[in-house]
N, C-alpha and C positions, 0 to 999 in steps of 0.2 A: 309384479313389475320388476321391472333387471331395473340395475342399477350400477353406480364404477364403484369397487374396493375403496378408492382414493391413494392409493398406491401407486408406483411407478416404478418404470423398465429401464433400468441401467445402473450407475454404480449404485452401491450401497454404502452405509456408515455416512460421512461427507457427503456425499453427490459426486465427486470425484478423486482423483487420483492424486500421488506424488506427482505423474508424468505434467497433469492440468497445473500444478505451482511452480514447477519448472517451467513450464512455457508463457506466464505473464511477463509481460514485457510492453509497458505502455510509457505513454509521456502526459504528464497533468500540470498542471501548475497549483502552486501550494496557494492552500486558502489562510485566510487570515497570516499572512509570512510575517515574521518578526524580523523590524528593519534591521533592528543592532546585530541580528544572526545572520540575515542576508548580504549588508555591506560587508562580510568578512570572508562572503563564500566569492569561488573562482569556479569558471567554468569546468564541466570532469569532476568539480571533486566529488566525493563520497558520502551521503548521508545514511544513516542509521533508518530504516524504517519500521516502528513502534509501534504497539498496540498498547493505548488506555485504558485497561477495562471498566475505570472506575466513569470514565467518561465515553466509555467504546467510541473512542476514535482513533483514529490512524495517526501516525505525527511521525513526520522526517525532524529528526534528533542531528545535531553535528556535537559531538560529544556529549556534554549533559545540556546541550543548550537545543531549544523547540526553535527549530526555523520556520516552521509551519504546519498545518494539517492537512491532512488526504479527504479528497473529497471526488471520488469518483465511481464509475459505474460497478467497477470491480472490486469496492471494497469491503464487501461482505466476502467476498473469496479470498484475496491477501490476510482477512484476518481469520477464518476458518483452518487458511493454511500457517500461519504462525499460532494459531492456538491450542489445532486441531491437529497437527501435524508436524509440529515443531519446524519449518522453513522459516530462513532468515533469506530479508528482503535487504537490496538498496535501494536508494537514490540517487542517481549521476545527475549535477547540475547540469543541465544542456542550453540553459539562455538564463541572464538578469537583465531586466530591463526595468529600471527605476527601483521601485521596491517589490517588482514582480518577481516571480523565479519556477521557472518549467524545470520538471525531473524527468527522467525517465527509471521507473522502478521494475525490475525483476530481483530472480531470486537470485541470491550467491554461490 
């Protein structure tokens, strides 16, 4: 009886390119936000985007302070490409509303 390898056609190493971490560019809003980090951010500004390995999660940093963590589709690939590949990500604040806070993260 045939059967599949379990193998697959296309890139190798990762599953993708330097080209695929340069082109994320989404908007999420940060899970669990930390209010005392958030009342100090302004729309535009800059966050750091982190990988925990000790907790493998994502975390938008503003200095040494946790504003909040990454909770989304793409984040098995943001952190393959900062660990796997050395790309460093941001986060642009794009809305606060209450204690919410929407980023939009690509690479630098």
């Amino acid at each position: 009886m045939g059967g599949s390898s379990g193998g697959f056609i296309g890139k190798t190493d990762s599953g993708f390119g330097d080209e695929d971490c340069d082109s994320i560019d989404l908007k999420t809003t940060l899970f669990s936000p930390n209010p005392q980090v958030i009342s100090n951010l302004n729309v535009d500004d800059a966050l750091s985007i982190d990988y925990n390995s000790t907790d493998r999660t994502l975390m938008a940093v503003d200095g040494m302070n946790i504003a909040g963590t990454i909770l989304c589709k793409q984040n098995s690939q943001i952190i393959n490409c900062i660990v796997q590949k050395g790309k460093e990500f941001e986060g642009i604040v794009r809305n606060i509303s209450g204690g919410s806070c929407t980023i939009q993260i690509k690479s630098k």
